[in-house]
VMD Tcl script that draws the C-alpha trace (Angstrom):
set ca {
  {-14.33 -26.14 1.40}
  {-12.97 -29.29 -0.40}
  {-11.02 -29.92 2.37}
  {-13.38 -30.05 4.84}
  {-16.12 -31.94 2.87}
  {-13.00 -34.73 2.51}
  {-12.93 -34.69 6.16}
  {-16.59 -35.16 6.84}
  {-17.18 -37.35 4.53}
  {-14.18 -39.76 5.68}
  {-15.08 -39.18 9.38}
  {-18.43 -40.03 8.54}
  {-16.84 -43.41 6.34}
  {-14.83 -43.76 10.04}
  {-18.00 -43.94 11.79}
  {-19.78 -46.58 10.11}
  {-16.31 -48.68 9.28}
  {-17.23 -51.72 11.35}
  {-15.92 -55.10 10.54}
  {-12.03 -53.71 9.22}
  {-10.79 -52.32 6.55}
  {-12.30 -53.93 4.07}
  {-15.69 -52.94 5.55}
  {-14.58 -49.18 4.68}
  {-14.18 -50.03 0.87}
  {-18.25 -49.97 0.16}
  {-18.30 -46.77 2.03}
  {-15.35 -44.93 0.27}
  {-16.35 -45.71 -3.03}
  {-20.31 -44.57 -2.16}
  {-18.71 -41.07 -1.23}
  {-15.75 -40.78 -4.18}
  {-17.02 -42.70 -7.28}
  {-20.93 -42.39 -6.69}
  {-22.30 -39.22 -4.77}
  {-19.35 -36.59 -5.93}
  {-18.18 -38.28 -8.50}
  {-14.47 -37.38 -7.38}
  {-13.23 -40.43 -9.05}
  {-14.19 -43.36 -11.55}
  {-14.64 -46.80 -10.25}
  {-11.19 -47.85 -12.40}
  {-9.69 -45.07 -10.89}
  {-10.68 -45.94 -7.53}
  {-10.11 -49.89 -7.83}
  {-7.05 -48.65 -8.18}
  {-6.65 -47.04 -4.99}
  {-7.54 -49.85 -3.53}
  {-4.74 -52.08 -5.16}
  {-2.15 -49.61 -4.03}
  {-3.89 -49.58 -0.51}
  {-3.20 -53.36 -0.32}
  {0.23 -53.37 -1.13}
  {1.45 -50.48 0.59}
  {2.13 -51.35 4.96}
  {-0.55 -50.39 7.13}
  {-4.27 -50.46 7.51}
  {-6.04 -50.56 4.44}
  {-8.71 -48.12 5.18}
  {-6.33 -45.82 6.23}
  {-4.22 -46.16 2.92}
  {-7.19 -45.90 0.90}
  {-8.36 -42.32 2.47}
  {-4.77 -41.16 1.89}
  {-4.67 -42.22 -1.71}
  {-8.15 -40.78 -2.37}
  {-7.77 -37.77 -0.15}
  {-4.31 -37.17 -2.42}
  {-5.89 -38.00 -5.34}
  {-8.56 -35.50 -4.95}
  {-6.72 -32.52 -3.29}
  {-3.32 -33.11 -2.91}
  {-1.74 -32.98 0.58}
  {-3.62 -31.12 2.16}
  {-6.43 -33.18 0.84}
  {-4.57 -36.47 2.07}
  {-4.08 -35.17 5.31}
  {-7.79 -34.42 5.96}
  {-9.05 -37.65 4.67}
  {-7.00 -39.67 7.17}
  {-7.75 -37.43 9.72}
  {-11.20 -37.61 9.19}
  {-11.25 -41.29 8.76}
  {-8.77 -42.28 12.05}
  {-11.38 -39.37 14.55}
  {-14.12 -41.35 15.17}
  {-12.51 -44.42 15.62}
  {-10.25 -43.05 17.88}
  {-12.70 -41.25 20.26}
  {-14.79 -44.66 19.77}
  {-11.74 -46.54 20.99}
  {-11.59 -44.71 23.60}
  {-15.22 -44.31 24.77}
  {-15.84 -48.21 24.43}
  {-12.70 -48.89 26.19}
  {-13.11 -47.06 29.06}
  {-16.52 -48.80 29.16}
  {-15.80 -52.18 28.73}
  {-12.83 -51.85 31.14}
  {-15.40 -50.11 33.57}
  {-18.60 -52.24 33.23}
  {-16.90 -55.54 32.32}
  {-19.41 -57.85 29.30}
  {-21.07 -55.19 27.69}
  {-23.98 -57.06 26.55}
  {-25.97 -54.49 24.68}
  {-22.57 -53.54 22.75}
  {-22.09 -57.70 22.16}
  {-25.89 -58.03 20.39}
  {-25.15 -54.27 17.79}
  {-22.03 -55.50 17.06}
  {-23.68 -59.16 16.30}
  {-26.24 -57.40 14.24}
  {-23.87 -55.44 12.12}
  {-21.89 -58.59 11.13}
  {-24.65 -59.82 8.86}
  {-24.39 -56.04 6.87}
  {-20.82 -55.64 6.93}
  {-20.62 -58.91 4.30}
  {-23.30 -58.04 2.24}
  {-21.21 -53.96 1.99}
  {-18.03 -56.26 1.09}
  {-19.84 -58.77 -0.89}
  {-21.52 -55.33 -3.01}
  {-18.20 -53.89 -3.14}
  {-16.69 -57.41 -4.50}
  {-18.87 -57.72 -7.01}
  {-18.72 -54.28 -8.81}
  {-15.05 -55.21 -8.86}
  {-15.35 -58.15 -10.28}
  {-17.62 -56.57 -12.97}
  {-14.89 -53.78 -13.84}
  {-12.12 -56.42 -13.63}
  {-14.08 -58.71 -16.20}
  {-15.68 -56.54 -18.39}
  {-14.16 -53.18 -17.98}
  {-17.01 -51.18 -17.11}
  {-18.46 -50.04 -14.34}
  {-21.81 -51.78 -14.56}
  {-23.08 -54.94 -15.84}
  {-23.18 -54.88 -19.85}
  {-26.45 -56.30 -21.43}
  {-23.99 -58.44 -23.61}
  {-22.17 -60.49 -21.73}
  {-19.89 -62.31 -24.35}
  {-18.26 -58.86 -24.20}
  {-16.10 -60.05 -21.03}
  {-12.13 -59.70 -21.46}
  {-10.30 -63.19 -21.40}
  {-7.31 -61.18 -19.88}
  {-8.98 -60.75 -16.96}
  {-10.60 -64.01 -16.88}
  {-7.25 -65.60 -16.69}
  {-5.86 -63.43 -14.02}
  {-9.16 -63.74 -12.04}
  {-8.65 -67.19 -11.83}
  {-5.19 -67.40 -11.61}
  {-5.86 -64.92 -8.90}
  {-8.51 -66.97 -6.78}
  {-6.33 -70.31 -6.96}
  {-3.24 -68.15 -5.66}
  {-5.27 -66.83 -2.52}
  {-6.79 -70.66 -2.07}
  {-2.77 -71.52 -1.45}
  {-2.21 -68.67 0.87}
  {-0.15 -66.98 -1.00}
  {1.04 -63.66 0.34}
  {-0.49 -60.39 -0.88}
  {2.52 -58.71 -2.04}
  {3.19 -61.29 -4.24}
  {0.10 -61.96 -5.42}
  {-0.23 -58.33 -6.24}
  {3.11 -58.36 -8.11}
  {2.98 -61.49 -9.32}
  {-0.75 -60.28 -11.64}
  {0.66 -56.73 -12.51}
  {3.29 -58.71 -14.47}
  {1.10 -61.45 -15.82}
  {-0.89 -57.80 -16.82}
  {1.99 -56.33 -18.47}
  {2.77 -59.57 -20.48}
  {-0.51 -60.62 -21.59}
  {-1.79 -57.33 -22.22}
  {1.21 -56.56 -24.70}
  {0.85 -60.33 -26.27}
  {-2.37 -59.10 -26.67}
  {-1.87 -55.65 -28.17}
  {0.55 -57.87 -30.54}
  {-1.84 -60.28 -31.77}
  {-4.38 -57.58 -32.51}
  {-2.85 -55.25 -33.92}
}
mol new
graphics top color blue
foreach p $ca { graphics top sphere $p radius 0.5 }
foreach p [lrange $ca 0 end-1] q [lrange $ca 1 end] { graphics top cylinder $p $q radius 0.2 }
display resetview
């Protein structure tokens, strides 16, 4: 049963993944973190990470990772299955359209109208991150001065990085590190 609930609820993320992969991060985390509770949102920001570095699509990585996470292979397997379906038989429907009928116009205006929603998913999705990265919790504490100065430093050592362009890998890398080191300075000083 688990493995067919990972498939429909992937196919279903698959569906309504417009915009990239990025776009699918909103979705994902609805399904694992929030309606089954499969996952925390640490655990799944984590997914995430991993998704970036690792080659490929990043929606694809992150149903793989989740999908593994939650049942193993087999539970891999039908998450990227699930999550690659509908965009293939879309693919294939809307090509053979477009290639048929030329400017689709109605197509053109939906997919002009789902722009606007697609940022505010990522922008949603961006800001719960931020919230765990800063405070370590899932939601927004009432007291605020509670925010961790580790990841206040990395967060903005982390936004001046991207402003240079600086690859993904690296940048990835480049903050686990900075982690490792400031979090055992850290551990150090305290205790």
């Amino acid at each position: 049963m688990i493995y067919l609930t990972l498939f429909w609820e992937f196919a279903k993320v698959g569906i309504f993944c417009v915009g990239g992969g990025y776009a699918s991060m909103p979705l994902i985390q609805a399904a694992v973190v929030d309606t089954y509770r499969w996952m925390s949102l640490g655990e799944f920001v984590d997914i995430f990470t991993i998704s970036q570095m690792t080659p490929g699509p990043i929606g694809i990585n992150a149903a793989t990772f989740a999908g593994m996470k939650i049942a193993g292979i087999p539970g891999a397997v039908c998450a990227t299955v699930g999550f690659c379906t509908p965009s293939l038989i879309l693919g294939i429907v809307l090509a053979n359209l477009f290639f048929k009928y030329g400017d689709i116009g109605p197509i053109r205006g939906i997919l002009n109208g789902l722009r606007p929603a697609v940022v505010a998913l990522i922008a949603a999705a961006g800001i719960s991150f931020v919230v765990l990265a800063l405070w370590n919790e899932e939601t927004l504490p009432e007291d605020l001065t509670t925010i961790d100065p580790l990841g206040v430093i990395i967060l903005l050592v982390a936004l001046v990085a991207v402003r240079r362009k600086i690859g993904v890998i690296k940048l990835l890398a480049a903050t686990g590190a900075a982690g490792l080191v400031l979090g055992i300075i850290q551990q150090n000083l305290l205790g």
